[in-house]
Structure formats: structure tokens, C-alpha cells
C-alpha positions as CSV (number, residue, x, y, z in Angstrom):
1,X,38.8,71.3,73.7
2,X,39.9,74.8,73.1
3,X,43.9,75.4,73.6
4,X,44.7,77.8,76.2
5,X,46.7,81.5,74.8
6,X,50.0,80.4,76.1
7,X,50.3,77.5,73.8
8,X,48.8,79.3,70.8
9,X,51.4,81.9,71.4
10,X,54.6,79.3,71.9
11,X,53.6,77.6,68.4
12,X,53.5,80.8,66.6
13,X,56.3,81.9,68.1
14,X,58.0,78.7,66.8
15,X,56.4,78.7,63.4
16,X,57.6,82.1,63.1
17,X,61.0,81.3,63.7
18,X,61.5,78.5,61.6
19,X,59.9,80.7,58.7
20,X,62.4,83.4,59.3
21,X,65.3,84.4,56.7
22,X,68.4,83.2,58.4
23,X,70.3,85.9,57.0
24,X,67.8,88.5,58.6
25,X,67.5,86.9,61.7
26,X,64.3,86.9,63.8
27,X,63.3,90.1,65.7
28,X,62.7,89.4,69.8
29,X,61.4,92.7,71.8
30,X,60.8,92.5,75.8
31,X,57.3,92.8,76.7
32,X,58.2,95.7,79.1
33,X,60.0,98.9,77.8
34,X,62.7,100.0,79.6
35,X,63.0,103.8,78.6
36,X,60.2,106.3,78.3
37,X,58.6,107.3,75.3
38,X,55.9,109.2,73.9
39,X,53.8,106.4,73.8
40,X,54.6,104.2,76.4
41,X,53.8,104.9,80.0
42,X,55.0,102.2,82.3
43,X,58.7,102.6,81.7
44,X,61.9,101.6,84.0
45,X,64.0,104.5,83.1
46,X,64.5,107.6,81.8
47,X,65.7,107.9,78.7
48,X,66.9,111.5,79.0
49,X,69.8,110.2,81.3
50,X,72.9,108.4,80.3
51,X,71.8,104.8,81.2
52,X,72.4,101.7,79.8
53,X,70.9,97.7,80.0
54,X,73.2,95.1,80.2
55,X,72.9,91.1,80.5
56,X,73.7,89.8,83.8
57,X,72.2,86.1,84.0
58,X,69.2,84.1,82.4
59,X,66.1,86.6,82.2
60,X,68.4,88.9,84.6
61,X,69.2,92.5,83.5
62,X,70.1,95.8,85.3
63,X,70.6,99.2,84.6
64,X,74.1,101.1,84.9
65,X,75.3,104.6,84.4
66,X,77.7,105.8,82.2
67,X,80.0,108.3,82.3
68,X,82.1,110.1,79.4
69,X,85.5,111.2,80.8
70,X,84.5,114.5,78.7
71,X,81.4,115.2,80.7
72,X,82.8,114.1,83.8
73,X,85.9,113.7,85.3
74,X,85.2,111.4,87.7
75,X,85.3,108.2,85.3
76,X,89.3,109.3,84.0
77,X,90.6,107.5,81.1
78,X,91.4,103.7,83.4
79,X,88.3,104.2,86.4
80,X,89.8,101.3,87.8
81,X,92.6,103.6,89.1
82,X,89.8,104.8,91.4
83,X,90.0,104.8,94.7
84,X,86.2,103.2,95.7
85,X,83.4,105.7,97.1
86,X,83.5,108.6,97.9
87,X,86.3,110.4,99.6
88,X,85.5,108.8,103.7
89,X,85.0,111.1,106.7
90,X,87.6,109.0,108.9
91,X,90.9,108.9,106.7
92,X,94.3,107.0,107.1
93,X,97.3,109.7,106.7
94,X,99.9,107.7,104.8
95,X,103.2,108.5,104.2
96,X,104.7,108.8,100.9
97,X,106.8,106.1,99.9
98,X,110.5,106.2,99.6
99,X,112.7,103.9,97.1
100,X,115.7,103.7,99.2
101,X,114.8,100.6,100.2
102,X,114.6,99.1,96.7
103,X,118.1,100.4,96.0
104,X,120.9,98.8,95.0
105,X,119.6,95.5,94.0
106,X,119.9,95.4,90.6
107,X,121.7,92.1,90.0
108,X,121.1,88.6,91.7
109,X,124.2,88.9,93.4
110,X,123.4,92.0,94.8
111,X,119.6,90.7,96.1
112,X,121.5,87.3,97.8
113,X,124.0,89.9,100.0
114,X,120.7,91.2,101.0
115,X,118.9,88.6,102.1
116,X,116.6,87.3,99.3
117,X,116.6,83.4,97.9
118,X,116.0,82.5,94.4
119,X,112.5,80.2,94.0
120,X,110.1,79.4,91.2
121,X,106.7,81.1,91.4
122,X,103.6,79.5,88.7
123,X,101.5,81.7,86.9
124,X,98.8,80.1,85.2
125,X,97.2,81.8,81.7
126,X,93.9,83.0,84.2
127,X,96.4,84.8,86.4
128,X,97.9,86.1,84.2
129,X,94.7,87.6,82.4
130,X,93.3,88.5,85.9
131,X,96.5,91.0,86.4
132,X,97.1,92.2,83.0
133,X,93.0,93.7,84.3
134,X,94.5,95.4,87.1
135,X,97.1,97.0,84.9
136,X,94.5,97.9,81.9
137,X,96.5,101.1,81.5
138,X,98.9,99.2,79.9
139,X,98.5,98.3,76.3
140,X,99.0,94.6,76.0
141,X,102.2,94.8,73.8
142,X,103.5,97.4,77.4
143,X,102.3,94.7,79.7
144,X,104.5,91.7,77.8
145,X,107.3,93.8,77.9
146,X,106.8,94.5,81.4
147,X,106.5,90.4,82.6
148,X,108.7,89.6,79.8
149,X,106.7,87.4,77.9
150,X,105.0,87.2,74.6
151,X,101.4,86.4,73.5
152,X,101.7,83.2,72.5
153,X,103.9,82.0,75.3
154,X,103.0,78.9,77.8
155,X,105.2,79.5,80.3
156,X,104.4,78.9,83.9
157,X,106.8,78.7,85.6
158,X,108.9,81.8,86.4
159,X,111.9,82.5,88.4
160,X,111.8,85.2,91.3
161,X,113.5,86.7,94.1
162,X,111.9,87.0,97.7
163,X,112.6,88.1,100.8
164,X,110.3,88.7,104.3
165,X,111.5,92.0,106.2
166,X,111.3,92.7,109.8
167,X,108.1,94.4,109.2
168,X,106.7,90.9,108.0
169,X,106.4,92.0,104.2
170,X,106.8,90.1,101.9
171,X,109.1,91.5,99.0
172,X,109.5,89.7,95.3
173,X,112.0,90.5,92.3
174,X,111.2,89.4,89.2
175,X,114.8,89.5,87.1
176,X,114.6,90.5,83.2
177,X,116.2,87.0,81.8
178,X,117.3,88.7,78.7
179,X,119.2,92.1,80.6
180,X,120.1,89.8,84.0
181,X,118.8,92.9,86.0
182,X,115.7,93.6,88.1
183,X,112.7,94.1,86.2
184,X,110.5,95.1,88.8
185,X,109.7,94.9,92.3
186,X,106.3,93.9,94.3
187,X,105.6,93.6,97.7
188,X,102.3,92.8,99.5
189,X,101.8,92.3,103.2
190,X,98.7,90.3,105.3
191,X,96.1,91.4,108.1
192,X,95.9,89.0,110.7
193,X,93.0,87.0,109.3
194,X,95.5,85.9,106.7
195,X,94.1,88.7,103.6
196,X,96.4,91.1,101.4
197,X,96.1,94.8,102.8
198,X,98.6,96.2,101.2
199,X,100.7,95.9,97.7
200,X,103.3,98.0,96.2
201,X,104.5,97.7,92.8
202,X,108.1,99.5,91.9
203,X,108.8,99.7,88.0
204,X,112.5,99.9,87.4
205,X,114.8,100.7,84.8
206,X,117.6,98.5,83.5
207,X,117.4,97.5,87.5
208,X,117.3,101.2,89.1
209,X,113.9,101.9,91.0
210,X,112.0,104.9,89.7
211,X,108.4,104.9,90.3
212,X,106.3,103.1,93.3
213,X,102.5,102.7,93.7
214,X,101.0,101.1,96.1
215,X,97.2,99.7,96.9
216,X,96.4,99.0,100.2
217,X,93.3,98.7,103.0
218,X,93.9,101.4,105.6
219,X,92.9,101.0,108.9
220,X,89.4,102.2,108.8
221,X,89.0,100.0,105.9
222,X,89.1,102.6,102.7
223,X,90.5,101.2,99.6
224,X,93.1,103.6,98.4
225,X,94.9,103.4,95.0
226,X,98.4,105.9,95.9
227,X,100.5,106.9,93.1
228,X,103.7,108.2,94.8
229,X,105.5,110.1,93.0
230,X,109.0,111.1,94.7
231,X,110.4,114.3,95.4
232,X,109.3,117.9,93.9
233,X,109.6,121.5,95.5
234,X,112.7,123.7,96.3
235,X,115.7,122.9,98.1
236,X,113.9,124.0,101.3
237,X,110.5,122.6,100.7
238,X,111.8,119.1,98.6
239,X,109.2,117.0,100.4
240,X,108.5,113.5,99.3
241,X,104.9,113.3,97.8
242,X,101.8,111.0,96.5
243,X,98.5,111.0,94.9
244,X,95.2,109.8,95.0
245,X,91.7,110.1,93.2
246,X,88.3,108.9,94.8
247,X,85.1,108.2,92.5
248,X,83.8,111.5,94.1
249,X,86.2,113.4,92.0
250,X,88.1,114.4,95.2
251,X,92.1,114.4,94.9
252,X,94.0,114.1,97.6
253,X,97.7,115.3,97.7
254,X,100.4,114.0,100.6
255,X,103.5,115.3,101.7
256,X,106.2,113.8,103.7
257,X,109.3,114.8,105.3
258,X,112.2,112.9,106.0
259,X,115.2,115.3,106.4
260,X,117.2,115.5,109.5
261,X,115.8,112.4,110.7
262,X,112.5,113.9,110.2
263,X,109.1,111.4,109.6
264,X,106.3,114.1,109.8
265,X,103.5,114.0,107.1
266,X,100.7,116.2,105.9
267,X,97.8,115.7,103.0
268,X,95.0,118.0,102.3
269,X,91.8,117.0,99.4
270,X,90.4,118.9,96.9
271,X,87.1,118.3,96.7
272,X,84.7,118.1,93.7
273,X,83.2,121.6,93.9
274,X,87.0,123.1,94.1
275,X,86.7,123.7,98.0
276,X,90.1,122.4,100.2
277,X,90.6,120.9,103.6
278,X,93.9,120.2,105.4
279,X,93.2,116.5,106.9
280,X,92.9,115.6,110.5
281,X,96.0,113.4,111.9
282,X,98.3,115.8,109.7
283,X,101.7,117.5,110.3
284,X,99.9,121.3,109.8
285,X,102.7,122.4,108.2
286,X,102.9,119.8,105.7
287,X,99.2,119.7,105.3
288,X,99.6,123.4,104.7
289,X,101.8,122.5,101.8
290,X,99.4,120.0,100.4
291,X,97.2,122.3,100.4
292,X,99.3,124.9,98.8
293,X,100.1,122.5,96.2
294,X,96.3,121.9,95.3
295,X,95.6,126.0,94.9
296,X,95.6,127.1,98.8
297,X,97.8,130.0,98.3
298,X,97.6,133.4,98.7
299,X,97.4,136.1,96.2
300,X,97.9,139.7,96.3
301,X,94.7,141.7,95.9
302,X,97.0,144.7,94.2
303,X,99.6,142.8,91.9
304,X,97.1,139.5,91.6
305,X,100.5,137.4,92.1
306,X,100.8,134.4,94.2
307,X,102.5,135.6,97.8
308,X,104.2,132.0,98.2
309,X,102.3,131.4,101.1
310,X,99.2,129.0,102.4
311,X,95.7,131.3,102.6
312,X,92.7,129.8,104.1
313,X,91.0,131.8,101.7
314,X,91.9,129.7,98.8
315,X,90.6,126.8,100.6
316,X,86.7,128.2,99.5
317,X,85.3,126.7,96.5
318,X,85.5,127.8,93.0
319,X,82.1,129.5,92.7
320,X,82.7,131.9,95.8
321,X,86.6,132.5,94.6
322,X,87.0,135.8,92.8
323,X,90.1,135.2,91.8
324,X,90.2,133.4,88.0
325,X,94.0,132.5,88.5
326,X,92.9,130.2,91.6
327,X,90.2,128.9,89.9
328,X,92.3,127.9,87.0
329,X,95.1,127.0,88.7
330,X,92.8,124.3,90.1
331,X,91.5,123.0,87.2
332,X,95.2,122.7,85.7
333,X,95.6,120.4,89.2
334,X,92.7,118.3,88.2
335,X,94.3,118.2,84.9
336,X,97.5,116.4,85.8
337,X,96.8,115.0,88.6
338,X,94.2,112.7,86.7
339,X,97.0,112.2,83.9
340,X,99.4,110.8,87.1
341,X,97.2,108.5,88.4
342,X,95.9,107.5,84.4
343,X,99.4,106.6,83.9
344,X,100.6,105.1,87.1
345,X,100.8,101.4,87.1
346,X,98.4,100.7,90.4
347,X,98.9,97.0,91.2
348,X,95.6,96.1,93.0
349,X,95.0,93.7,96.3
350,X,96.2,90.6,94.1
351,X,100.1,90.6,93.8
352,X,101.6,89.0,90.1
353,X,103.6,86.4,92.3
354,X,102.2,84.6,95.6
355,X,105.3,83.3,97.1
356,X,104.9,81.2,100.7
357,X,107.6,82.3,103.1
């Protein structure tokens, strides 16, 4: 009795690898191409694009994109300092952050007067390795120095600070054991079905506060990933202000004022194709200087100088600007406001230490 094909095929195929040179290996091709070719017709995917199979599960695969932060901007050095999608039509206006309220805490003395108890928090090896992800911008030898800790370390245990606020946030400092001073600050803060919504992370230096960002769930449900990044401007116009990047390549700058007992705030986006909008919910004048900040601003058609003031007609997109020193100005913009958010230390929805209060 004849055997069938299948079996013929699954002794040859053994045979063939039993005969094969070890130190060659044994050459396995998918009965399906995946990319086009001259000679192959039923094909999955171009091959003129920049795609790319990857290994998800047992005889599971899936194609992805990639994306060169030289071709496009939207992937940035660390994407995971994205916020997700694309920039949303309903959008949150959130204040920048200040840091007086991480101020003068330095020492454990100082976070006792205020309020905070000392407790042990545990941080197992995959908890750790699950945040040191969220802070990828880090280079591991930034990120030991930041939690204190070196490679080869086992410790678990680690001694915090915490206090719950009157706005029910929770707020934890981690102390430097070898300096006695604050090392850094986190806070996060629940929804009422019990998840994290919103964490800020304050780095500090030898116990003063100097940068904040903050990742939170806004209340139409957009991820957003805020560097803030404190005060710039004149005397007159020293507004507090913060950044963020969607995947769409759309930046969006806020500004917030608190002088005089002042809590008014403003943020405009610059979109992909270089086109600006001042964002509904705004302060207008704030937005205005959002805008400004982001290449809104007028320039004189005679001396082709900036007039120092906010122009609806730099709101229009590059391609229909005649003006170069607009268009460039906005590309500069792009330039460093990418490099902020790169650099900032965004802390994710998972906070480094999960104290019950």
C-alpha cells in the first residue's frame, strides 16, 4: 500500500536533517512568500515599503512598520515618550505643573513636619525591569544611579516617604541613603474604579526639585505623556509651560499663569503639515502665546522681522507660508521640542513604589 505525500515529505524532511552539517545548519523557507518579487505572485506585502515580519507565537507571525527617526519624525529617538494616536478632536486643557509643592522637603525631618511617615515599599527584580522600560531613555548605568542601586544588587526592600493629600494623591519620596536627601519624588492618583490615571515623577538635585513630568488619563480618556518644563518668557510674559508629542507628529505647547492669584491656562498644537490651532477650553490669551511660541507670530512684510505679536496668519501651514523665517522657525520647534520630550524622564501609568494608604 502506497504511502500518502505527507509522510514521504515528513521522512525526507527528517532524513535531511539528520544528514545536515551541524555547523551549517539546515535551511527552512515558508511555503508562502511574504514580499513581492519578480517571480512570485501571491505575496503578503510589498517589499518597496519599510515593513518587517516578526515571531509572535507558534506558526503566528505579523507584519509591522518601521520607522527611521531620520525619515520621520514621528518615531523620535525613545517612541515610548509618545503620547498614543493621533492628536484627539475632544482634548483635556491641563495646566502646567508647578514644583512649589515639592519644596522644601529635602531631609526626613523636613518631610515628617509635613505630614509624610516613613514605610518599606518591595520591589521585586520584574518590577524593577518593568520600570527601568518605562524610563528606556535612561542608559542603565543613569537609571542605577537614579534608584540608587547597582546591577548586581538583591535588594527588595526599600525605604520611602508617603503622604496622601487633600486631593487624595498619593505622594512617595524615595531618600538617597548615601547623601540623606530626597532623591526623587512620585506621585500617582486613582479613578474611582480603583486604576492609576495619573503619575508625576519630580527628579531632584541633592534634594531641590527641578524637573516634573507627568503621565496621566484625561478625562475623555487620551493618554498623554507631559513634560513640563517650568517657567520661560519675559518678566511680563514668564508663564509656566509644558510639552507634549502625539504619534501623529503633532506638538502641543501649554501655558499657564499663576501671577496675582491668577490660574488661567492656554495650549495650541502644531500639527504635522506645520498648520496651528489655539485649543478649545483655552484662556485666548494664553493659547495666543502657545501659539506664538510654536511660530504664530507676525512678521513685517517690509523689514521681514517678527512684530512680537500673535498673527492668524502664521497659524497656515508650511506649504501656503511665504515666509521661509516661519517655516524655519517651525522646524527649529520640532527640533527641540522632540529633544525635551527625548530627554524627559516620563514615568508611565505604573508608579516605581505602590504604597497602601
Amino acid at each position: 500500500m502506497p504511502k500518502s505525500s505527507t509522510i514521504d515529505d515528513a521522512i525526507s524532511f527528517a532524513e535531511a536533517v539528520l544528514a545536515a552539517d551541524p555547523k551549517k545548519g539546515f535551511r527552512v523557507e515558508h511555503a508562502y512568500k511574504y514580499f513581492s518579487g519578480a517571480s512570485n505572485k501571491n505575496h503578503l506585502i510589498d517589499a518597496s515599503k519599510e515593513n518587517q515580519i516578526i515571531f509572535t507565537g507558534p506558526g503566528k507571525a505579523r507584519v509591522i512598520e518601521m520607522l527611521d527617526s531620520n525619515l520621520d519624525k514621528r518615531s523620535g529617538l525613545f517612541p515610548q515618550h509618545n503620547s498614543v494616536g493621533n492628536f484627539p478632536e475632544q482634548f483635556e486643557i491641563n495646566p502646567s505643573q508647578k514644583l512649589s509643592r515639592f519644596q522644601g522637603l529635602s531631609t526626613a525631618n523636613l518631610l515628617e513636619d509635613k505630614g509624610f511617615f516613613n514605610t518599606t515599599a518591595i520591589l521585586t527584580k520584574r518590577k524593577l525591569s518593568l520600570i527601568q522600560n518605562q524610563f528606556a531613555n535612561l542608559s542603565p548605568l543613569c537609571f542605577e544611579e537614579m534608584m540608587c542601586i547597582s546591577s548586581d544588587a538583591k535588594q527588595r526592600d526599600f525605604n520611602v516617604w508617603a503622604c496622601c493629600d487633600d486631593n487624595a494623591e498619593i505622594v512617595i519620596a524615595y531618600m538617597n541613603p548615601y547623601l540623606e536627601v530626597v532623591q526623587f519624588f512620585q506621585s500617582y492618583r486613582f479613578n474611582e474604579s480603583g486604576q492609576i490615571i495619573d503619575v508625576k515623577h519630580v527628579v531632584c538635585e541633592t534634594g531641590i526639585p527641578i524637573v516634573l513630568n507627568q503621565t496621566m488619563i484625561d478625562c475623555y480618556g487620551n493618554h498623554r505623556n507631559i513634560a513640563h518644563v517650568g517657567v520661560t518668557g519675559s518678566k511680563v510674559n514668564s508663564f509656566y509651560n509644558s510639552l507634549e508629542r502625539f504619534d501623529d507628529g503633532s506638538l502641543v505647547w501649554t501655558s499657564s499663569d499663576y501671577k496675582f492669584g491668577k490660574n488661567e491656562t492656554g495650549s495650541a498644537v502644531l500639527l504635522d503639515d506645520g498648520s496651528i490651532k489655539l485649543l478649545e477650553g483655552s484662556n485666548l490669551e494664553l493659547a495666543q502665546f502657545s501659539a506664538r511660541n510654536l511660530g504664530a507670530e507676525a512678521i513685517d512684510p517690509k523689514t521681514l522681522k517678527w512684530k512680537g505679536e500673535y498673527s492668524i496668519e502664521g497659524c497656515i501651514s508650511e506649504d501656503e507660508d511665504k515666509y521661509i523665517t516661519r517655516r524655519e522657525y517651525k522646524a527649529q520647534v520640532r527640533k527641540k521640542v522632540n529633544q525635551i520630550i527625548d530627554g524627559a524622564c516620563i514615568p508611565g501609568l505604573s508608579p516605581i513604589f505602590l504604597i497602601n494608604i
